[in-house]
VEXKOLTI-511936 format. One line per 3 residues: their letters; for each residue y, x, z of C-alpha. Coordinates in Angstrom, 1 decimal. Layout:
A) Y,X,Z | ...
This chain:
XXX) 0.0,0.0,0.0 | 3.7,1.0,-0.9 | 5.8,2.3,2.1
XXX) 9.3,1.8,2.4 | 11.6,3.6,4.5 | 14.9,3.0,5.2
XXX) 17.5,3.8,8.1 | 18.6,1.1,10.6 | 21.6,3.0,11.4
XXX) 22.8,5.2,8.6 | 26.3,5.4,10.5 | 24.6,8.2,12.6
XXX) 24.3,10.1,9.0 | 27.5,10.8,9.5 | 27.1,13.2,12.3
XXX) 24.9,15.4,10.2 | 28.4,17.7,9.6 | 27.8,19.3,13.1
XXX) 24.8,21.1,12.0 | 26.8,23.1,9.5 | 29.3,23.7,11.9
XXX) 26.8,24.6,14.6 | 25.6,27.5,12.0 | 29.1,28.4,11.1
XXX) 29.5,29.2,15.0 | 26.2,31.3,15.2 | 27.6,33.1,12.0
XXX) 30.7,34.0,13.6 | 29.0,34.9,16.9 | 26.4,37.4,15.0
XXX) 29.6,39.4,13.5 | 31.9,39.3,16.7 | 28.5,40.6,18.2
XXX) 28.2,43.2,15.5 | 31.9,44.2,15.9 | 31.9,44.7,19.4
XXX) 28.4,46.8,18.9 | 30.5,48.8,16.4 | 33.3,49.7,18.6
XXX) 30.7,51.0,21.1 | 28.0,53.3,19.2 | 27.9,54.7,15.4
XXX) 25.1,52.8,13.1 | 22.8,56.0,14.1 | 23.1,54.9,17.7
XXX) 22.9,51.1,17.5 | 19.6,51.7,15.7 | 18.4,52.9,19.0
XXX) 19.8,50.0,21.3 | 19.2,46.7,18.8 | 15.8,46.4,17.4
XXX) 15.3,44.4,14.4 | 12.9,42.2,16.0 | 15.7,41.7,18.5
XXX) 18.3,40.3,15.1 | 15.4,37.8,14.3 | 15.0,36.9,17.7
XXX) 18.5,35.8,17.4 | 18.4,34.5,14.1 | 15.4,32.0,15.3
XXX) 16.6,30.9,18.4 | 19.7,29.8,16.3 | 17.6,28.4,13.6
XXX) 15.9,26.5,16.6 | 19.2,25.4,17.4 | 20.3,23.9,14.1
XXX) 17.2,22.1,13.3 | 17.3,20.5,16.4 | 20.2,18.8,16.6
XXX) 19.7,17.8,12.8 | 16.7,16.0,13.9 | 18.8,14.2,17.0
XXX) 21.0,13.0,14.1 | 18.0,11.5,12.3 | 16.9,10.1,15.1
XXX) 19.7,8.5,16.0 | 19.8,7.0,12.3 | 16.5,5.2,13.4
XXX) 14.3,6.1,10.3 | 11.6,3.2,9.7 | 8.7,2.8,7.8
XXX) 7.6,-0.7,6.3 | 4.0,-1.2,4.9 | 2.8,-4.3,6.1
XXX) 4.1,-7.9,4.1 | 4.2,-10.9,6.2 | 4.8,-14.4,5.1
XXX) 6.8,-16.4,6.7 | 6.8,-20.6,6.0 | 9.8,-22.6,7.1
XXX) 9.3,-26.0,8.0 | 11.9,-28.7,8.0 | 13.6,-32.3,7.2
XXX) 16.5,-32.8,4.4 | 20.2,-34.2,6.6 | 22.8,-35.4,4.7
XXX) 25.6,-36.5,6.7 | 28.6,-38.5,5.0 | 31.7,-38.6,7.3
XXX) 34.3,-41.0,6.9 | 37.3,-39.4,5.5 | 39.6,-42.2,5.3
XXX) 43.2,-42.6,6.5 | 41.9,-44.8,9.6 | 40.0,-42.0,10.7
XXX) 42.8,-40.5,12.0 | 43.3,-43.1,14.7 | 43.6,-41.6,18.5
XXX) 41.6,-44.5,21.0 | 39.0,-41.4,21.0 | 40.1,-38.0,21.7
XXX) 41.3,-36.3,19.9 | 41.1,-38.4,17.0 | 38.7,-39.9,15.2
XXX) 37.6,-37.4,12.8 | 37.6,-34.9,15.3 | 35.0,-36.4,17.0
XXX) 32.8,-37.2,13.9 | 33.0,-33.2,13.8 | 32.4,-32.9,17.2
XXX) 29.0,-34.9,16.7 | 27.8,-33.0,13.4 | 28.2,-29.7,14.9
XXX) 25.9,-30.8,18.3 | 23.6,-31.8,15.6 | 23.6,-28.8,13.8
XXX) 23.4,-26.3,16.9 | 20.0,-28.2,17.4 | 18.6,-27.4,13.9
XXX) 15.9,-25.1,13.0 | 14.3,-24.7,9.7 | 16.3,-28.0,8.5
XXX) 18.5,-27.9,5.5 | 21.6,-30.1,6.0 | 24.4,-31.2,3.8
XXX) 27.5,-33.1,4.2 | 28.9,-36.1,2.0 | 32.8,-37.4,2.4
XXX) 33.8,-40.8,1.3 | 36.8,-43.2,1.5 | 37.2,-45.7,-1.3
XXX) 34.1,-43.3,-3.3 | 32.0,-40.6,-2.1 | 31.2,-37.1,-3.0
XXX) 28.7,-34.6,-1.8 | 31.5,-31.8,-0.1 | 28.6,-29.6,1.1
XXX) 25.2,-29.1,-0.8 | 21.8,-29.0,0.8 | 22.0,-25.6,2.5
XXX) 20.1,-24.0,5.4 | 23.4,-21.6,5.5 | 24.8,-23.6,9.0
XXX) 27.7,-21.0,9.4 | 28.4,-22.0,5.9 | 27.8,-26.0,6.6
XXX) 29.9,-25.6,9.6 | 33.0,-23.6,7.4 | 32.9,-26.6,5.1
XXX) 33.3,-29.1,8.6 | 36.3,-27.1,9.8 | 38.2,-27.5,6.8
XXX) 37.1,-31.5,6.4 | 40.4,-33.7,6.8 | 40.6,-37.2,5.7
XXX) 43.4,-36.3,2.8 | 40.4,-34.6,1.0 | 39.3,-37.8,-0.1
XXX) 42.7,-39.0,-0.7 | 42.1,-42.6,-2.0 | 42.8,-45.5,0.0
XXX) 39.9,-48.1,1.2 | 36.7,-47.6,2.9 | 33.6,-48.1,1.0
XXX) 30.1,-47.5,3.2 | 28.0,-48.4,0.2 | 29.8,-45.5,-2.3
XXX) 28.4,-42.9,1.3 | 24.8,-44.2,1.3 | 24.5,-43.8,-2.6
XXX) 26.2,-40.3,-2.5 | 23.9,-38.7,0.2 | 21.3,-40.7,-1.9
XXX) 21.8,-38.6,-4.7 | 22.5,-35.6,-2.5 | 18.6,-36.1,-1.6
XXX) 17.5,-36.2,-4.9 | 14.5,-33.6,-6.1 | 12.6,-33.8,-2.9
XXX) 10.0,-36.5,-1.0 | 12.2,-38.9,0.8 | 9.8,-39.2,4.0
XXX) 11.3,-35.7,4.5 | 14.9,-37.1,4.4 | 17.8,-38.4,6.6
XXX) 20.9,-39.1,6.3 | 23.4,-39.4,9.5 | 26.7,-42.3,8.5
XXX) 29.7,-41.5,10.7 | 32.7,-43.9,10.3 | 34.6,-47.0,12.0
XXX) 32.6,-49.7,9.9 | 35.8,-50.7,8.2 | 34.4,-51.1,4.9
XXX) 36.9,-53.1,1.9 | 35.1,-52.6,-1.3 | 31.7,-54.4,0.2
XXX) 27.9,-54.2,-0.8 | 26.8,-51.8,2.4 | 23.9,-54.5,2.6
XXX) 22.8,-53.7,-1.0 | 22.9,-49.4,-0.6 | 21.2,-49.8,2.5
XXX) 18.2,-52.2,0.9 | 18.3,-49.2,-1.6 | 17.9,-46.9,0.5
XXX) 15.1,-48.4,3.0 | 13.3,-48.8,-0.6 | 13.5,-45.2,-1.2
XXX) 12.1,-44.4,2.3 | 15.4,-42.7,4.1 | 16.5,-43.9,7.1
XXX) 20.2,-44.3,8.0 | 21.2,-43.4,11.3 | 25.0,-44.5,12.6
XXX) 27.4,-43.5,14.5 | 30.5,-45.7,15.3 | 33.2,-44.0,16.1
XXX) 36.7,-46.3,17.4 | 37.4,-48.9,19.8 | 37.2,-52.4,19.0
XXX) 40.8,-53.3,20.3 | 42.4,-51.7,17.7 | 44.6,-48.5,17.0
XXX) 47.5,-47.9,15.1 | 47.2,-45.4,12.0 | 49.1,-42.3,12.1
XXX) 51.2,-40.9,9.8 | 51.0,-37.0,10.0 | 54.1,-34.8,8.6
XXX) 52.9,-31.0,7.0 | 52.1,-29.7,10.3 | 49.8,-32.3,11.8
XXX) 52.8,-34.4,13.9 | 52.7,-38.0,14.5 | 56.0,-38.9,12.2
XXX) 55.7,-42.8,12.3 | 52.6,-45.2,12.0 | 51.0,-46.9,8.5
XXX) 52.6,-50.2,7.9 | 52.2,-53.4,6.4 | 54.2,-54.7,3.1
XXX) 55.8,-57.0,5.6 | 56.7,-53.7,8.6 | 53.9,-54.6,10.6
XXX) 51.4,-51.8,12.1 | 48.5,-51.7,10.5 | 46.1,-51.9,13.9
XXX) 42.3,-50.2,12.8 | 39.4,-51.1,14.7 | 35.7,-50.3,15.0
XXX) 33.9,-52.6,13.0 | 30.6,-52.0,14.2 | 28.5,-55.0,12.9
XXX) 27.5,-53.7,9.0 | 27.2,-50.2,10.8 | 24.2,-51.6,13.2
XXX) 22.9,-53.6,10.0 | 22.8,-50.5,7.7 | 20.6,-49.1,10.7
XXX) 18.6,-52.0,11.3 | 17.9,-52.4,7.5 | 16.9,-48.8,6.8
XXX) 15.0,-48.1,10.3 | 17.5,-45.8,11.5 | 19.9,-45.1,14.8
XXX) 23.2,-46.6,15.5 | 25.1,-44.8,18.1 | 29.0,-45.2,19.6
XXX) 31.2,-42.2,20.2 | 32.1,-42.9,23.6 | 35.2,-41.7,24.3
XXX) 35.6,-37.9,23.3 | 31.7,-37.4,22.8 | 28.6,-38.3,20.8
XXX) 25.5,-38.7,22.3 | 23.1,-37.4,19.9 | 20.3,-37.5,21.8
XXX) 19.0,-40.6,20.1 | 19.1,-39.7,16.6 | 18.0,-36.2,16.8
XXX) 15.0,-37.1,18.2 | 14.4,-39.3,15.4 | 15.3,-36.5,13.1
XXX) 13.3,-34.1,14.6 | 10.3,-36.3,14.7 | 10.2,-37.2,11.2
XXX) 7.6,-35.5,9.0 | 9.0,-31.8,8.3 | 7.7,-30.6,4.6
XXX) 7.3,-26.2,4.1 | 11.3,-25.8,2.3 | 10.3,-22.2,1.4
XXX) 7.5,-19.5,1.8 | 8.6,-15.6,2.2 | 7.4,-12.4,2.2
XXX) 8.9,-9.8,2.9 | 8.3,-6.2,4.8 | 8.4,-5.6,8.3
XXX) 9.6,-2.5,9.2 | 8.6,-0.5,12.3 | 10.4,2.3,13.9
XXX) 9.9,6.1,13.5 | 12.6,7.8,15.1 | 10.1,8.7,17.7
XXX) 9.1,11.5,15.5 | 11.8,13.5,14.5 | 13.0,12.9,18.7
XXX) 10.1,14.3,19.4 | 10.1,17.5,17.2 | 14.3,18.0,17.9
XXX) 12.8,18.6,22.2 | 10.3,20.5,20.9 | 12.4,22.6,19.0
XXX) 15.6,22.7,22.0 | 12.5,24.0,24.2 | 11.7,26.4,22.6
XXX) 15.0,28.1,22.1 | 16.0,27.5,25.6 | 12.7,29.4,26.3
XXX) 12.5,32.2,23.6 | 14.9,35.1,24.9 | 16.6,37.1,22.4
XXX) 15.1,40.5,24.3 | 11.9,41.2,26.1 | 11.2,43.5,28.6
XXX) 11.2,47.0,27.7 | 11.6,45.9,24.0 | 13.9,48.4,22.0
X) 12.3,48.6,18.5
């Protein structure tokens, strides 16, 4: 079988200038050596007091020396050897969740607002996903899928923090336009692997909710809901460039347009498709209910990998770089009695 090395921390590479340095020294120490020897005795004499065995004596232990700490620098660069291919199946559900982007969404009787806690509650349910691919779906008066099928959550969760209800930009509410959208968003794969998680205030003006959900219990997918609002009602607010309440949405006539949680077609799109329905109660979501139906439907393998698994080897060359320092801590550069 192939092996493949590689180094889990090539930044330690780096340091591998010191060991020609380190010899640079040792150069500069054998001629200041050889100077002062020099100044002491002619050539004739020297030959008498320094033995040649006694230069490569030197010449080792600094070889000893170099080597060494070259091998602390691999070491330290982590060298590892793969040779063994595992594979690896992930196991999971499809989640498409469609968010209601429209202007009523920015009412306050929840905290902060109502979109924010519809983000709130998608990122609890993503921080409990493993293996599962999820997508997200924005709608108003029509829907479109603003985040693909992705097992990328950082990536799902980039897309939520940029989500405002002027993406959609149309006026109206239409709950139908959401479930066919994150229909099609499911498209290509068995629906008993599928979900898809409606968040919105169930005020829905274009009408046939009752007919996309039929379609969608036909096609196997449950529809799991969370109301988000108060049924008293809310003013709308109007929002200038930098997010500040500048007035309220009016009426024709100069009355306040009031928004409230319509949450009757939301609990019949659940009923009808065998899903969830859930209220955001005040600034929270309790998810508890619908993950556990998520997470107990039928996963299907998303993907099978192999791939090498490395296994570390800076053992070695640690090793050998001791062995080496112990030895020219050990080895002295004259024995006893040694002249020649």
């Amino acid at each position: 079988m192939q092996e493949y090395i590689r180094w889990a921390n090539p930044a330690a590479l780096k340091l591998l200038w010191l060991t020609p340095l380190l010899a640079l020294l040792y150069v500069r120490a054998f001629r200041a050596r050889a100077r002062a020897l020099a100044a002491l005795a002619t050539p004739e004499a020297l030959q008498g007091l320094v033995s040649r065995r006694v230069a490569r004596r030197r010449l080792l232990r600094a070889a000893l020396m170099v080597m060494g700490l070259m091998l602390l620098v691999a070491a330290a660069a982590r060298p590892q050897v793969g040779a063994q291919l595992a594979k690896v199946e992930r196991k999971g559900v499809d989640v498409v969740v469609a968010i209601d982007t429209s202007a009523s969404m920015l009412a306050r009787d929840v905290q902060p607002d109502r979109i924010g806690v519809a983000r709130s509650a998608v990122k609890a349910l993503i921080s409990r996903m493993h293996g599962d691919r999820i997508g997200i779906v924005t709608f108003a008066a029509d829907a479109f899928v603003y985040c693909p099928l992705t097992i990328d959550y950082g990536a799902a969760l980039m897309f939520l923090d940029s989500l405002e209800p002027q993406v959609t930009g149309q006026a109206g509410t239409s709950l139908a336009s959401a479930i066919d959208a994150s229909l099609g968003a499911l498209e290509g794969a068995e629906h008993k692997h599928q979900q898809v998680v409606l968040i919105s205030d169930g005020e829905d003006h274009e009408g046939g909710a009752a007919e996309a959900a039929k379609r969608a219990a036909e096609a196997g997918v449950k529809v799991h809901v969370i109301g988000v609002g108060e049924t008293e009602g809310e003013p709308i607010p109007e929002l200038d460039a930098t997010g500040h309440v500048v007035g309220h949405k009016r009426e024709a006539g100069g009355q306040i347009v009031l928004s409230r949680l319509d949450e009757e077609p939301l609990k019949q799109i659940a009923s009808a498709t065998g899903g969830t329905y859930v209220r955001a109660s005040g600034s929270s979501v309790n998810i508890d209910a619908i993950f556990s139906q998520i997470e107990g439907a039928e996963a299907r393998t998303l993907g099978t990998y192999q791939f090498t698994e490395y296994q570390e080897r800076f053992q070695w060359p640690l090793l050998l770089a001791i062995v080496l320092i112990a030895i020219h801590a050990v080895l002295p550069d004259v024995r006893a009695h040694e002249t020649r």
